[in-house]
mmCIF file of the N, C-alpha and C atoms, coordinates in Angstrom:
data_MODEL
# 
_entry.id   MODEL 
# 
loop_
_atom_site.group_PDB 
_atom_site.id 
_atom_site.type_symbol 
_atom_site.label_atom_id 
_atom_site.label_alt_id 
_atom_site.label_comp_id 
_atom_site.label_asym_id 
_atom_site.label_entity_id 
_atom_site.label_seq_id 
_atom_site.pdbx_PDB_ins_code 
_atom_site.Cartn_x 
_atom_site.Cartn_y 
_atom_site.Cartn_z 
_atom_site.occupancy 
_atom_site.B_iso_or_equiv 
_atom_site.pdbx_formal_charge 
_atom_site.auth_seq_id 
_atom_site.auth_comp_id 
_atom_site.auth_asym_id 
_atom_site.auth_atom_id 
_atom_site.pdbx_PDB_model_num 
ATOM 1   N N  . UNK A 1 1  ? -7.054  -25.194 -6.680  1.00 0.00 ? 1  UNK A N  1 
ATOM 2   C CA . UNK A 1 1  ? -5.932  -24.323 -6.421  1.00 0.00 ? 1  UNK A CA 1 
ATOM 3   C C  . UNK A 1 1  ? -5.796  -24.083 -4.926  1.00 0.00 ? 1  UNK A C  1 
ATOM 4   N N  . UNK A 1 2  ? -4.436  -24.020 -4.589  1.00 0.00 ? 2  UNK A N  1 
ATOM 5   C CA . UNK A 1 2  ? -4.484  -24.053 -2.990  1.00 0.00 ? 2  UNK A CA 1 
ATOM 6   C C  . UNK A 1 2  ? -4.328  -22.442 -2.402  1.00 0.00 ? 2  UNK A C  1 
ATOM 7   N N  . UNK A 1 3  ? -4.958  -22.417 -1.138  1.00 0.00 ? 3  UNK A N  1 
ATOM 8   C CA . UNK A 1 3  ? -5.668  -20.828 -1.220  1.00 0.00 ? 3  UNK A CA 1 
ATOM 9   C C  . UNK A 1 3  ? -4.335  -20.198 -1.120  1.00 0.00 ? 3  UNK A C  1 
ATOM 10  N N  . UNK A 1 4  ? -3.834  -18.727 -0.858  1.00 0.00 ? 4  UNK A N  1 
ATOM 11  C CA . UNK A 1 4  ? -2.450  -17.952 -1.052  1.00 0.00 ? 4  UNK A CA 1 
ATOM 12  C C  . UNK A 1 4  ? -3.192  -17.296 0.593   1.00 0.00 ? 4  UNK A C  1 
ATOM 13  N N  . UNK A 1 5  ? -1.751  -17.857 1.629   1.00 0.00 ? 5  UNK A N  1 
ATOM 14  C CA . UNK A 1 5  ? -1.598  -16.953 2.494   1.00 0.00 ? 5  UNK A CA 1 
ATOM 15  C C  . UNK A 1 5  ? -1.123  -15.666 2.579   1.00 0.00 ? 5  UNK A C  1 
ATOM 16  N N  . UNK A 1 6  ? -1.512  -14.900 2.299   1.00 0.00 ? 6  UNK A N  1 
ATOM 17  C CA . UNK A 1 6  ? -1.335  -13.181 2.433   1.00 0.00 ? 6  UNK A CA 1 
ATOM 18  C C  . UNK A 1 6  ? -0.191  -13.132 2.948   1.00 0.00 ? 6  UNK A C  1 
ATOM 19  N N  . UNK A 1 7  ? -0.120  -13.499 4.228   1.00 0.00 ? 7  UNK A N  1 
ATOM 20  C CA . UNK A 1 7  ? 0.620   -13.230 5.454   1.00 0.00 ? 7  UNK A CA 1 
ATOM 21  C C  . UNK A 1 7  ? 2.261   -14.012 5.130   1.00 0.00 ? 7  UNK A C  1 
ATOM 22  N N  . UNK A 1 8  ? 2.164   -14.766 4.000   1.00 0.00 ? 8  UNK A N  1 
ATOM 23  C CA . UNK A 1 8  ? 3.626   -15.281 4.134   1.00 0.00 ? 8  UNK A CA 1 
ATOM 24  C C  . UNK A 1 8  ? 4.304   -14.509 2.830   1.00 0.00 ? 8  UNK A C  1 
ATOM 25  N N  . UNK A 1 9  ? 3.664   -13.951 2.093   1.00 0.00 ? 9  UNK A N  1 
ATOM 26  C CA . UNK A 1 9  ? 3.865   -12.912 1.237   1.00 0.00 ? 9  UNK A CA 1 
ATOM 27  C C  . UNK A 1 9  ? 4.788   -11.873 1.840   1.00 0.00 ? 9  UNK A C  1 
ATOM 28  N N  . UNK A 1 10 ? 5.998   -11.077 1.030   1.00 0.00 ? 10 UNK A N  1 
ATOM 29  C CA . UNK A 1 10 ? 6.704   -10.119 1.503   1.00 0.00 ? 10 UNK A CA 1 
ATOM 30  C C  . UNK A 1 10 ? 5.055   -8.657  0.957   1.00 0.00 ? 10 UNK A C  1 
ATOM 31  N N  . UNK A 1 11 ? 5.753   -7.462  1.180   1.00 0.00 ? 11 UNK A N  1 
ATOM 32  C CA . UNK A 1 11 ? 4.807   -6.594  0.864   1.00 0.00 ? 11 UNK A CA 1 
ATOM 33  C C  . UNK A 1 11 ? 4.351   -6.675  -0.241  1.00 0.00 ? 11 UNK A C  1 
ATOM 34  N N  . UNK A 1 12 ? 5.835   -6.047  -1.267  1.00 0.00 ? 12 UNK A N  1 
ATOM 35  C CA . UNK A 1 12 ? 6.331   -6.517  -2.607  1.00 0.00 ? 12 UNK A CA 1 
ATOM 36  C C  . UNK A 1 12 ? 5.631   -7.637  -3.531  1.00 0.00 ? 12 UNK A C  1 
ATOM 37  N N  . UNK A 1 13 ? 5.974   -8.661  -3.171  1.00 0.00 ? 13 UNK A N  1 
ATOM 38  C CA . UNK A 1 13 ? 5.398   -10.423 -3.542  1.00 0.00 ? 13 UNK A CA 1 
ATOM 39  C C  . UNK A 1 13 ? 3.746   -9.634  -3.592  1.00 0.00 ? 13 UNK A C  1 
ATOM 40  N N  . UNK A 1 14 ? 3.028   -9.244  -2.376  1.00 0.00 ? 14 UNK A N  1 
ATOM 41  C CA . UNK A 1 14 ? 1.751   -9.079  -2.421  1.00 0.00 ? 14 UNK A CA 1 
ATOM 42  C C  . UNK A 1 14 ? 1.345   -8.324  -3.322  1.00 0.00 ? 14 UNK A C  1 
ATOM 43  N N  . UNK A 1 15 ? 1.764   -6.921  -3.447  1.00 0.00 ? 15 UNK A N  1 
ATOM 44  C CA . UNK A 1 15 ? 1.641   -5.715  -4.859  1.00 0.00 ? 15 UNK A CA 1 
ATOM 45  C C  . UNK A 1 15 ? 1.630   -6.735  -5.889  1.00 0.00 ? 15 UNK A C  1 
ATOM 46  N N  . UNK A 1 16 ? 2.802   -6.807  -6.510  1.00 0.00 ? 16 UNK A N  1 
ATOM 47  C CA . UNK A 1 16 ? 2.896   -8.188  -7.576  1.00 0.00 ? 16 UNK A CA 1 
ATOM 48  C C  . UNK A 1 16 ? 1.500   -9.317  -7.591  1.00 0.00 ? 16 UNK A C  1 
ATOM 49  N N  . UNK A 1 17 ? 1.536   -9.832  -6.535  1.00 0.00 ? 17 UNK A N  1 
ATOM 50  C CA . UNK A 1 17 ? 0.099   -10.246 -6.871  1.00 0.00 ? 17 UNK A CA 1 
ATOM 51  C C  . UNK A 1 17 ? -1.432  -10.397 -7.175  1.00 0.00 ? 17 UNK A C  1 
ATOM 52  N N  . UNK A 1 18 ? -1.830  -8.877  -6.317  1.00 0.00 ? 18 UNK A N  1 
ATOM 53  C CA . UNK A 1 18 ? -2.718  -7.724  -6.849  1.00 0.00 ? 18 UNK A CA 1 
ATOM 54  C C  . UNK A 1 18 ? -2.660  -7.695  -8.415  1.00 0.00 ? 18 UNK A C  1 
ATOM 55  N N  . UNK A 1 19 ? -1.658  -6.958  -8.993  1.00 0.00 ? 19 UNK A N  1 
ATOM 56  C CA . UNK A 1 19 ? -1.280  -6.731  -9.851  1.00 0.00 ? 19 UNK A CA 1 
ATOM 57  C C  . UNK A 1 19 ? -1.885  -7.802  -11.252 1.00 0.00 ? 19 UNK A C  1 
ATOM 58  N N  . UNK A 1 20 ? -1.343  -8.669  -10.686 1.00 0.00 ? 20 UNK A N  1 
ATOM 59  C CA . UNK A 1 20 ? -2.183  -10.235 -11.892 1.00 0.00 ? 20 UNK A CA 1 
ATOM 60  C C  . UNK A 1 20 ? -3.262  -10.984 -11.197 1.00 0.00 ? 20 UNK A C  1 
ATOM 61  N N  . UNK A 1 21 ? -3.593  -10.029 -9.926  1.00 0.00 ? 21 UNK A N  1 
ATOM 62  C CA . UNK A 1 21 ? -5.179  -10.871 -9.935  1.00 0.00 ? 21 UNK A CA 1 
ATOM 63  C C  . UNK A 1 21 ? -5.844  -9.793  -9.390  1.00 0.00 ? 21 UNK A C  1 
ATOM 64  N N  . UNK A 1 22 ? -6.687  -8.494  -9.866  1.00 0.00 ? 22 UNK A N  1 
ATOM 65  C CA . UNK A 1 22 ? -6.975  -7.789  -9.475  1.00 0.00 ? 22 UNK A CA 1 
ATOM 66  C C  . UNK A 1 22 ? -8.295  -7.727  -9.010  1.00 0.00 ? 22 UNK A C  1 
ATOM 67  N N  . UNK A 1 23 ? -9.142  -9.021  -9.191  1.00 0.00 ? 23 UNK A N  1 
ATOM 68  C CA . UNK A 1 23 ? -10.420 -9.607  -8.928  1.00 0.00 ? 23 UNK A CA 1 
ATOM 69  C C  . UNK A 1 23 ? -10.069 -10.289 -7.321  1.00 0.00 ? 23 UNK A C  1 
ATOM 70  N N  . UNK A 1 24 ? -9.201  -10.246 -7.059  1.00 0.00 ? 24 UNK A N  1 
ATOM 71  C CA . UNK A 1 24 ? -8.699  -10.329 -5.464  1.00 0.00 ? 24 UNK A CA 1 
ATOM 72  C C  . UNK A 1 24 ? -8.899  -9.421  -4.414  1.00 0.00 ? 24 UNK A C  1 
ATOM 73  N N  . UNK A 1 25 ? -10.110 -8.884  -4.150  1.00 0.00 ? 25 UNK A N  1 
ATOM 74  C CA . UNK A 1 25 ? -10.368 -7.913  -3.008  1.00 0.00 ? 25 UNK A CA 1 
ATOM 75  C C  . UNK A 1 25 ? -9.744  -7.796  -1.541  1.00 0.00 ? 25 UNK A C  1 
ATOM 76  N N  . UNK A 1 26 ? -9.639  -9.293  -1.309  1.00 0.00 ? 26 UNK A N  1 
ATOM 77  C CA . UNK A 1 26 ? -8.619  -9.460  0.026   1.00 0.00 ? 26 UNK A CA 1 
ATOM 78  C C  . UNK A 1 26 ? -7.591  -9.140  -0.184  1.00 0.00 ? 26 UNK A C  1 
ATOM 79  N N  . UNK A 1 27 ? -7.205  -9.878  -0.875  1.00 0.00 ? 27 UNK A N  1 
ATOM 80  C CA . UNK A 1 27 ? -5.210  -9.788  -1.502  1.00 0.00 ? 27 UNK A CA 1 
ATOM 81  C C  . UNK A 1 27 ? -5.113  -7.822  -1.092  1.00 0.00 ? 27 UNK A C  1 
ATOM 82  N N  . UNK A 1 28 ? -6.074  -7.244  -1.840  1.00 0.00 ? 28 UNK A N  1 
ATOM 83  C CA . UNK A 1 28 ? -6.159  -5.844  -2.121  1.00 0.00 ? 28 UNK A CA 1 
ATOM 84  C C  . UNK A 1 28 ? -6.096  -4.943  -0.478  1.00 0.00 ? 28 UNK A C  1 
ATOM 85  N N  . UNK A 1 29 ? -7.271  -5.767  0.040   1.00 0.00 ? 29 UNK A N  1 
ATOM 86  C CA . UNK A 1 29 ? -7.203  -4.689  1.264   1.00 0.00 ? 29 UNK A CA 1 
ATOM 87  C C  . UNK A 1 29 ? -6.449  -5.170  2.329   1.00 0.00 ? 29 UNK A C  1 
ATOM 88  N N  . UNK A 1 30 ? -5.658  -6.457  2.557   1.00 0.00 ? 30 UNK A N  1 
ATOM 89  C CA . UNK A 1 30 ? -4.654  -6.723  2.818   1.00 0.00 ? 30 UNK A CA 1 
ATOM 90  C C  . UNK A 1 30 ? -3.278  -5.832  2.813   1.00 0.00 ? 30 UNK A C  1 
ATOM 91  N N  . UNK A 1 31 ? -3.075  -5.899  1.302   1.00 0.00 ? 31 UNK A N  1 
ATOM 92  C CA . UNK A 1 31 ? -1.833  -4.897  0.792   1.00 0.00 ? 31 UNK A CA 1 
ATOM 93  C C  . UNK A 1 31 ? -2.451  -3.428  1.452   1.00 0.00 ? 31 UNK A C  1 
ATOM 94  N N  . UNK A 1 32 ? -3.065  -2.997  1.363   1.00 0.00 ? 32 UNK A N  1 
ATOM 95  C CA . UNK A 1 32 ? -3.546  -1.748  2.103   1.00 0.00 ? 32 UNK A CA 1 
ATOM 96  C C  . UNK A 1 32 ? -3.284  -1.637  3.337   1.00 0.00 ? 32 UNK A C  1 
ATOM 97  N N  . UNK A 1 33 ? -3.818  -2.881  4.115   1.00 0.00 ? 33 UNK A N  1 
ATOM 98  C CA . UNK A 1 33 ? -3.856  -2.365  5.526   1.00 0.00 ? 33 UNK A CA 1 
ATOM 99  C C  . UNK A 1 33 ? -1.822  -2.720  5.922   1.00 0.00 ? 33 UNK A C  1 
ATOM 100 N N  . UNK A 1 34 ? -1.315  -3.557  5.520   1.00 0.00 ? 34 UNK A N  1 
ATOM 101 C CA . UNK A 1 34 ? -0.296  -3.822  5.445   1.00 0.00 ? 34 UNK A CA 1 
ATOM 102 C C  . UNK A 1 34 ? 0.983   -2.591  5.021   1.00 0.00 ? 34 UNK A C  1 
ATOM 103 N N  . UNK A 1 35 ? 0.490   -1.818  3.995   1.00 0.00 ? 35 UNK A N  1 
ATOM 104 C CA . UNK A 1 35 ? 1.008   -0.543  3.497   1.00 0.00 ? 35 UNK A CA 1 
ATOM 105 C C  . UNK A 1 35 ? 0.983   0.583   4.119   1.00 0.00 ? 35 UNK A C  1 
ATOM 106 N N  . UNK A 1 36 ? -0.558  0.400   5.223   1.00 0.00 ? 36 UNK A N  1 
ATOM 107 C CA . UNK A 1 36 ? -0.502  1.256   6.005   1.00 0.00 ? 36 UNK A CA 1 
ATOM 108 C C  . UNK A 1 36 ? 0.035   1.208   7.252   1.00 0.00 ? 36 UNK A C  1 
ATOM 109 N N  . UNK A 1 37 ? 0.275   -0.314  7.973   1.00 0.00 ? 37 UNK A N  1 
ATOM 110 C CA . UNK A 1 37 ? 1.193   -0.267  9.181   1.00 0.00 ? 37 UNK A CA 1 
ATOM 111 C C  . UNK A 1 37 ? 2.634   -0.202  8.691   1.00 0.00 ? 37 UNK A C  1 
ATOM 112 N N  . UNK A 1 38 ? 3.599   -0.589  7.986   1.00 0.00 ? 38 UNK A N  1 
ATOM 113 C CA . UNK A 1 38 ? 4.351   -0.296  7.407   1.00 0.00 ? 38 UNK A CA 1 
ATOM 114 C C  . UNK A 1 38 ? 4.669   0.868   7.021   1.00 0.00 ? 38 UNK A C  1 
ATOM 115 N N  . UNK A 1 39 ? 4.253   1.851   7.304   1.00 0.00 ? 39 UNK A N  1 
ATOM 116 C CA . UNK A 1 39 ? 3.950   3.472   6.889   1.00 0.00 ? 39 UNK A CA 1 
ATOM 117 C C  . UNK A 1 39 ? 4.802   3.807   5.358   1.00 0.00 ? 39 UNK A C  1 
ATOM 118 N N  . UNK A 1 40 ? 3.575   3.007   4.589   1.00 0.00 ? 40 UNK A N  1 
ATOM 119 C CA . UNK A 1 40 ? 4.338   3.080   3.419   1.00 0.00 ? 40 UNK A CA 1 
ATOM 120 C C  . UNK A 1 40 ? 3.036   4.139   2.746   1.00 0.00 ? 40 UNK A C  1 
ATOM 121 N N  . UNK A 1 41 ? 2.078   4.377   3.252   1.00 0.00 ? 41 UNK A N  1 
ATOM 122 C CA . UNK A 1 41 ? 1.089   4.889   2.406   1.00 0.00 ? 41 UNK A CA 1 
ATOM 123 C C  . UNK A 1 41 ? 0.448   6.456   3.093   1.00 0.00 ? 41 UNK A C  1 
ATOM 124 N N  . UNK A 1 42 ? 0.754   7.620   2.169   1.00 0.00 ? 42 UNK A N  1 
ATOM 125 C CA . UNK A 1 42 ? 0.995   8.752   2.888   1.00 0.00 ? 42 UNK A CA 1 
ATOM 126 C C  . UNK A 1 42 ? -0.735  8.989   2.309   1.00 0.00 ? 42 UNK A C  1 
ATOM 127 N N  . UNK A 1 43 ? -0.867  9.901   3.859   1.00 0.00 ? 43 UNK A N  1 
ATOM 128 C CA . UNK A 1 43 ? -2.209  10.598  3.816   1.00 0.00 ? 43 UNK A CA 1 
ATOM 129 C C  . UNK A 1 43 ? -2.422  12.260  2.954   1.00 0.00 ? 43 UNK A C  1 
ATOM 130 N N  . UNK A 1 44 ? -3.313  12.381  2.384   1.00 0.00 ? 44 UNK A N  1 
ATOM 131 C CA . UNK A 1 44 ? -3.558  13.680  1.871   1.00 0.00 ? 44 UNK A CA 1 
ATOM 132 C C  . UNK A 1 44 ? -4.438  14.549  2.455   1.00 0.00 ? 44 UNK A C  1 
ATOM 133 N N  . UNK A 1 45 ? -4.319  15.412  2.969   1.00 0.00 ? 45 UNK A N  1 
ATOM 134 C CA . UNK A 1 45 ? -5.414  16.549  3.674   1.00 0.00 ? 45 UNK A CA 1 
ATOM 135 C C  . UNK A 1 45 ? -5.378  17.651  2.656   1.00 0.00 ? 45 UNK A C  1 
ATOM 136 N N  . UNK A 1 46 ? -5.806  17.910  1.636   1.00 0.00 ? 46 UNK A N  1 
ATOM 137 C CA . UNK A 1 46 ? -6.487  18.689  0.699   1.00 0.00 ? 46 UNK A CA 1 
ATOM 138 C C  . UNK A 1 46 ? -6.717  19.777  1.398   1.00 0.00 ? 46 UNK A C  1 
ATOM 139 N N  . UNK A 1 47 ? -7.507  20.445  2.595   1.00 0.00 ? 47 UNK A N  1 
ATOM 140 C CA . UNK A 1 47 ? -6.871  21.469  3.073   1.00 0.00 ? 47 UNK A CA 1 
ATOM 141 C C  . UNK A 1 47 ? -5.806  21.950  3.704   1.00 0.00 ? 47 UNK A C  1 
ATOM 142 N N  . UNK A 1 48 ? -5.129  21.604  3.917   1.00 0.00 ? 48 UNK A N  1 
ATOM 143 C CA . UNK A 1 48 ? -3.521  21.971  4.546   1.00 0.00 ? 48 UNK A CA 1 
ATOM 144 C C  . UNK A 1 48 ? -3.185  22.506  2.612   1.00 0.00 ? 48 UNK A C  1 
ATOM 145 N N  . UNK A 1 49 ? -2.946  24.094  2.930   1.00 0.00 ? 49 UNK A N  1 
ATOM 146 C CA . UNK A 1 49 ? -2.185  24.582  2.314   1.00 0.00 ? 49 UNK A CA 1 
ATOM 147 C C  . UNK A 1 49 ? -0.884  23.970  1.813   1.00 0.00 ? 49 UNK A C  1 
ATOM 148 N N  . UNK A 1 50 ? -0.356  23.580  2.739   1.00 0.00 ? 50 UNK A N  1 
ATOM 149 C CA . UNK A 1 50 ? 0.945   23.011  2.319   1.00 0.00 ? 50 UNK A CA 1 
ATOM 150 C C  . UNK A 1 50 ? 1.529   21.517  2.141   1.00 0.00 ? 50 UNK A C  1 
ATOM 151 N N  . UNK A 1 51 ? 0.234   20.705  1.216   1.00 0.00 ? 51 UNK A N  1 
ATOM 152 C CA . UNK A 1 51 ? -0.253  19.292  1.214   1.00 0.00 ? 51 UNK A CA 1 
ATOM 153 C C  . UNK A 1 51 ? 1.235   18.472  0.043   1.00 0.00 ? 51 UNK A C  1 
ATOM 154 N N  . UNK A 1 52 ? 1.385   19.667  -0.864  1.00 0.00 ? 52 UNK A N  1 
ATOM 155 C CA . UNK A 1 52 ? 2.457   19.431  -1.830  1.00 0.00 ? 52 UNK A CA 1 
ATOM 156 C C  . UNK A 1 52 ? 4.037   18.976  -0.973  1.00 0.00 ? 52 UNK A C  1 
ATOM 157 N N  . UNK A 1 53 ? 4.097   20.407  -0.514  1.00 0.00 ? 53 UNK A N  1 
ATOM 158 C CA . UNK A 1 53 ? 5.113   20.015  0.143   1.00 0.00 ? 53 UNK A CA 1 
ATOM 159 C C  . UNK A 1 53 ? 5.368   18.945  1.557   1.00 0.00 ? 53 UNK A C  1 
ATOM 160 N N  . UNK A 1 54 ? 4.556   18.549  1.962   1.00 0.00 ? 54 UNK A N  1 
ATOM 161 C CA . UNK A 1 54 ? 4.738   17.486  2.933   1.00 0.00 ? 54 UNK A CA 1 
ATOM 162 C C  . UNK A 1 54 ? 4.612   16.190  2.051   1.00 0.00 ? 54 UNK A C  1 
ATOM 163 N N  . UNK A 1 55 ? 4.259   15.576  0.915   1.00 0.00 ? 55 UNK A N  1 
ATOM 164 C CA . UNK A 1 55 ? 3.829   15.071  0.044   1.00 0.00 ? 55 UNK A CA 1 
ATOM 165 C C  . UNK A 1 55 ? 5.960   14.663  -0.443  1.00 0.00 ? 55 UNK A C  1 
ATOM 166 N N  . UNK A 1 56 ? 6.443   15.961  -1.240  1.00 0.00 ? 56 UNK A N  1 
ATOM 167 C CA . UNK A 1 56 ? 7.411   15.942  -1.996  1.00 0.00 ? 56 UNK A CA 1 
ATOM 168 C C  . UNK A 1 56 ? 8.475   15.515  -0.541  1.00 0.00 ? 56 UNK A C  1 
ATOM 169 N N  . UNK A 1 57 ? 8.487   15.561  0.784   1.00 0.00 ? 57 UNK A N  1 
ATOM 170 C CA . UNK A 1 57 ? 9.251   15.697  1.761   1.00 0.00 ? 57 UNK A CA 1 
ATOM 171 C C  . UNK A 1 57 ? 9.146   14.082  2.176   1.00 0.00 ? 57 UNK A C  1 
ATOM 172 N N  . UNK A 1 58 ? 7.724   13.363  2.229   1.00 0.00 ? 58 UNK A N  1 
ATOM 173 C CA . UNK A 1 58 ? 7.779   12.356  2.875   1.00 0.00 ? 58 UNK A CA 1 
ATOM 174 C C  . UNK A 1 58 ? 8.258   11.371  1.567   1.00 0.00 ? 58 UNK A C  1 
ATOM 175 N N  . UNK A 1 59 ? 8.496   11.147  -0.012  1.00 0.00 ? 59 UNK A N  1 
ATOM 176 C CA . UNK A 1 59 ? 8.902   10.719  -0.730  1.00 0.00 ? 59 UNK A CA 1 
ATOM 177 C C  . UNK A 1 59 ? 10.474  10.714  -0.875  1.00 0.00 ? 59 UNK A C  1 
ATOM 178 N N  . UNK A 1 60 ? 11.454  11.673  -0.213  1.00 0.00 ? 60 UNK A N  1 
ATOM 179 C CA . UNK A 1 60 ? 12.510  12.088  -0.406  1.00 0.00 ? 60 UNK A CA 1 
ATOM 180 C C  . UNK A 1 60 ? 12.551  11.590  1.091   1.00 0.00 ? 60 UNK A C  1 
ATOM 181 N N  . UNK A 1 61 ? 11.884  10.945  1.528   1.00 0.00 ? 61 UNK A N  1 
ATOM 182 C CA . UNK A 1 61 ? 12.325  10.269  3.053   1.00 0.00 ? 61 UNK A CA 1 
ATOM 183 C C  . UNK A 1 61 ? 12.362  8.954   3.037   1.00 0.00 ? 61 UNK A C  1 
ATOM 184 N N  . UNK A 1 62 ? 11.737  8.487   1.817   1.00 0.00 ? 62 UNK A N  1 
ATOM 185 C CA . UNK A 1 62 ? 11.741  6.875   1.430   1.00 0.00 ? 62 UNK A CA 1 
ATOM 186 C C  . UNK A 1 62 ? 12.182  6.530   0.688   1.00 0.00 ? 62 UNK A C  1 
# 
């Protein structure tokens, strides 16, 4: 099987492929680090009182 460049993958295409090969650790932290320059993947600070609402604000921004 010929190996899968990550990198020519849209984000999307990559999720999707996670998805049906989840024994893919690269594929995985790929889509991660990728999700995270893309600022697709919001942080949680559990103490900030007000974690909900920055949470419900940055979803209604995407």
């Amino acid at each position: 099987m010929k190996p899968i460049n990550y990198n020519d993958l849209s984000l999307n295409e990559l999720r999707q492929y996670i998805l049906t090969h989840r024994e893919d650790t690269q594929a995985f932290h790929t889509y991660i680090d990728r999700s995270k320059q893309e600022g697709k993947m919001i942080t949680v600070d559990l103490e900030d009182n007000n974690w909900e609402e920055k949470i419900t604000e940055r979803i209604q921004e995407s």
